[in-house]
C-alpha positions as CSV (number, residue, x, y, z in Angstrom):
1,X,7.3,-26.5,-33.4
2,X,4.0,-27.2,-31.1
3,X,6.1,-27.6,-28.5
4,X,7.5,-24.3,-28.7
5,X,4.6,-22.5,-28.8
6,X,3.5,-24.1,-25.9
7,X,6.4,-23.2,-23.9
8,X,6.8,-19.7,-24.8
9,X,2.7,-19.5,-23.7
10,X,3.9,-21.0,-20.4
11,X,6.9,-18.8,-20.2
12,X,4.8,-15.9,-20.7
13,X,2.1,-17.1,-17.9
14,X,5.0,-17.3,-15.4
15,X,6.5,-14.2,-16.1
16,X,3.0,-12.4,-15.7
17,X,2.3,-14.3,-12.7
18,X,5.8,-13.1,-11.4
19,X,4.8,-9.3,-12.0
20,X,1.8,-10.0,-9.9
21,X,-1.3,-7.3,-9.5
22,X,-0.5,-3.6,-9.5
23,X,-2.8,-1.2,-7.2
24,X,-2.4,2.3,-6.8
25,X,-3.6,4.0,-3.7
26,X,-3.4,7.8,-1.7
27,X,-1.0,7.6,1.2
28,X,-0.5,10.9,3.3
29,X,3.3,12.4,3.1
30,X,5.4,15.3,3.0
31,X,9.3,14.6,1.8
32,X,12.2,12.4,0.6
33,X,12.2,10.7,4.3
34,X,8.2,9.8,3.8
35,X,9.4,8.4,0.3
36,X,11.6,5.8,1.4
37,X,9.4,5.0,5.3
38,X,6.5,4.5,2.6
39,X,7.9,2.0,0.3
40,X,10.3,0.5,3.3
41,X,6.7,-0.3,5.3
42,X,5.1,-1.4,2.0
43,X,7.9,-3.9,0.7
44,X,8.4,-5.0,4.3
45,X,5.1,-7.2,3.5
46,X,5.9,-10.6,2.1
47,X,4.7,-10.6,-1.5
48,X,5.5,-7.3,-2.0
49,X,7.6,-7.2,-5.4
50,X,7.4,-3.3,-5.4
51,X,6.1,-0.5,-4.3
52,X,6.8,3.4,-5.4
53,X,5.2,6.6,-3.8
54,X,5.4,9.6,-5.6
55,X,5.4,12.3,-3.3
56,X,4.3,15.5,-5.7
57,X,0.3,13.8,-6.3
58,X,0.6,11.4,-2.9
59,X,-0.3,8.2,-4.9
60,X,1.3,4.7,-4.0
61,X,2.0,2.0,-6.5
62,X,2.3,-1.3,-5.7
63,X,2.9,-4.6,-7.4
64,X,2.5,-7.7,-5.3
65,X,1.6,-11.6,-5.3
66,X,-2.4,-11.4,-4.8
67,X,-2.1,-15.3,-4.2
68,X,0.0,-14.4,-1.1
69,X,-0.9,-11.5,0.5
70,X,-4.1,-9.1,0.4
71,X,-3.6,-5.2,-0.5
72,X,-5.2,-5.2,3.1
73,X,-1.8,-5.7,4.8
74,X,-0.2,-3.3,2.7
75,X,-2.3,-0.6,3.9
76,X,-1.8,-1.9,7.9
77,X,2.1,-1.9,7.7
78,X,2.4,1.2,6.0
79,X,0.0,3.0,8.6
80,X,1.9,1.1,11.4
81,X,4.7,2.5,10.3
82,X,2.6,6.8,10.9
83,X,1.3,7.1,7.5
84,X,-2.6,7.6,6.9
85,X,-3.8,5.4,3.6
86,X,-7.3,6.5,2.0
87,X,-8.4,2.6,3.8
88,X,-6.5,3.1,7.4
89,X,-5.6,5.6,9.5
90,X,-2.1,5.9,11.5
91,X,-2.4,5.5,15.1
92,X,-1.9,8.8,17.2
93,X,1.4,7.3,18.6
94,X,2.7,6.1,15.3
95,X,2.1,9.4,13.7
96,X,3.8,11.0,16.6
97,X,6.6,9.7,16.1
98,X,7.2,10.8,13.0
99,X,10.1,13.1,12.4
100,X,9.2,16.7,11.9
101,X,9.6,17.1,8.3
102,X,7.2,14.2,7.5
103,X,4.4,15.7,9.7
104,X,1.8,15.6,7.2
105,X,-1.8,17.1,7.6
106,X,-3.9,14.1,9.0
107,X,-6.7,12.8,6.9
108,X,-10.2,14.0,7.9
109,X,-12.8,11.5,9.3
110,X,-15.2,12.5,6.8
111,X,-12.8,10.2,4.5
112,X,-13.1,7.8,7.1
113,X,-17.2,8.0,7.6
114,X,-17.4,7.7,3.9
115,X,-16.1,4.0,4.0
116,X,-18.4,3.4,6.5
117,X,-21.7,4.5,3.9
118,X,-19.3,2.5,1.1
119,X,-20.0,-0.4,3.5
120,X,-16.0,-0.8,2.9
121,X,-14.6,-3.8,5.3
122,X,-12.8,-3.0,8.4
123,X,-9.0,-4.3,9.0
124,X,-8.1,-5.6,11.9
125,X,-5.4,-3.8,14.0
126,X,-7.0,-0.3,12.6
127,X,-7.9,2.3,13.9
128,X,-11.7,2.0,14.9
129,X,-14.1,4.4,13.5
């Protein structure tokens, strides 16, 4: 009987270990296209389990292995990929090339100057202040 108690408490450790850590963050976007270029960039990152943007309040959700990849690199990819993230903004040319319908009104640098007076960290590859 001990013995199953202790494997259902290790079966249960694994399985919450599996889910990993779940973060919600804004990410700029317009449509349906944003939708799926926002979790496509997102899950491209290894450790990503999931990742869902809801387009109607802008907010990102996503579950991912915190023991092998930072919410850091989650942030990068998806502004590689045109989007602006509350942590990074898109680069002019990424944002560009954005099809027309996901043109999305660009962040302010007030957000961005903020970060710097939260003494927030900044990511390499980002777009410098």
């Amino acid at each position: 009987m001990l013995r199953l108690g202790v494997l259902i408490v290790i079966g249960l450790g694994t399985v919450s270990a599996q889910m990993g850590k779940n973060e919600k963050f804004e990410v700029a976007g317009n449509c349906d296209l944003c939708e799926h270029r926002i979790e496509k960039a997102a899950t491209s990152v290894g450790g990503v389990n999931s990742a869902e943007w809801n387009k109607e309040i802008k907010m990102l959700e996503v579950i991912y292995d915190s023991n092998h990849v930072n919410i850091h690199k989650v942030h990068k990819a998806i502004a590689k990929a045109g989007y602006d993230t509350k942590m990074i903004k898109a680069g002019e040319k990424a944002y560009d090339e954005l099809p027309a319908c996901c043109k999305y009104e660009r962040m302010s640098e007030e957000i961005y100057q903020q970060k710097r007076l939260l003494k927030i960290p900044r990511v390499r590859g980002a777009i410098e202040w």
